[in-house]
C-alpha positions in Angstrom: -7.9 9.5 -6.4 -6.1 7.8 -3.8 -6.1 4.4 -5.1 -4.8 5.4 -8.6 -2.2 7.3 -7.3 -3.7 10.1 -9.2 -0.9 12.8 -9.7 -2.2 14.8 -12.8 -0.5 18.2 -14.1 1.0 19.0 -10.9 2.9 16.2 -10.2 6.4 17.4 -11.5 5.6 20.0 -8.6 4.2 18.4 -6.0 4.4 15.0 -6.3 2.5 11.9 -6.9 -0.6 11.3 -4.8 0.9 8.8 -2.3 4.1 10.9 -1.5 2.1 12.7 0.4 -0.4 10.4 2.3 1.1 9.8 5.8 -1.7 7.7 7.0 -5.2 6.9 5.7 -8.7 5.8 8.0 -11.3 3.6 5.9 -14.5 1.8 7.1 -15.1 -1.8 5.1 -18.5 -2.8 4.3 -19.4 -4.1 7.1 -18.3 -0.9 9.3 -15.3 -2.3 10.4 -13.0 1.0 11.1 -9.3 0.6 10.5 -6.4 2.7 9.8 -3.2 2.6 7.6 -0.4 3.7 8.1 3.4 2.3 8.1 4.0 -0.2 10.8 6.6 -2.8 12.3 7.1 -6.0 10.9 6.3 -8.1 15.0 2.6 -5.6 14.8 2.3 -7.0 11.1 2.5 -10.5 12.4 0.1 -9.8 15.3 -3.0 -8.2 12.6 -2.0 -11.2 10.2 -3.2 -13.6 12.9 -7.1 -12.0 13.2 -9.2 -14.1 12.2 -11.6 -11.3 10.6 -11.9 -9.1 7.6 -8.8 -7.0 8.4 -6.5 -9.6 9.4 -7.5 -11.3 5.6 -6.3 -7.8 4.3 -3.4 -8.0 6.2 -2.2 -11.4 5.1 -3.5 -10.2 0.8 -1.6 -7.1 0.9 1.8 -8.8 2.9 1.4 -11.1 -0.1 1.1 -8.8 -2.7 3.8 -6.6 -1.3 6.1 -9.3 -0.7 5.6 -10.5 -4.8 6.3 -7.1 -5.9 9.6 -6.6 -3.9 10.4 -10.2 -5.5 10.0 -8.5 -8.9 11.8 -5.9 -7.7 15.2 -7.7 -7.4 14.7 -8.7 -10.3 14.0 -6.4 -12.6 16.1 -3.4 -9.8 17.2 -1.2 -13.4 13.5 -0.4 -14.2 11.5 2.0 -12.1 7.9 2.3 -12.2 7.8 5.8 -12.6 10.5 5.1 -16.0 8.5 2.4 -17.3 5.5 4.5 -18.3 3.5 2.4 -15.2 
């Protein structure tokens, strides 16, 4: 439910799913343990430069962020939540 952002009958309520997730612990495949959570740009830069699976993640979702604040600026007058996302 997480990764949908699941927010069903109850989100004029309560919310959407992610409005309420402060910080989240996940295990990859090959038991690596990590957390997430909202950090600093300088700690960002430090997990970027691992080597292993999580600093890969790191540097996919930086990218992926980075594209969608891009589109963003762009397209500022459209929300997700008003564009039937």
């Amino acid at each position: 439910m997480i990764n949908t952002d699941a927010c069903g009958k109850g989100s004029r309520i309560y919310g959407r799913t992610s409005d309420h997730i402060l910080e989240l612990t996940w295990i990859l495949v090959d038991g690596t343990v990590a957390r997430s959570r909202p950090i600093k740009t300088n700690t960002l830069t430090e997990l970027k430069q691992d080597s292993g699976s999580l600093g890969n993640i790191y540097r996919q979702v930086d990218e992926i962020v980075s594209s969608i604040v891009v589109f963003g600026d762009v397209f500022s007058e459209i929300s997700m939540r008003q564009s039937l996302y």
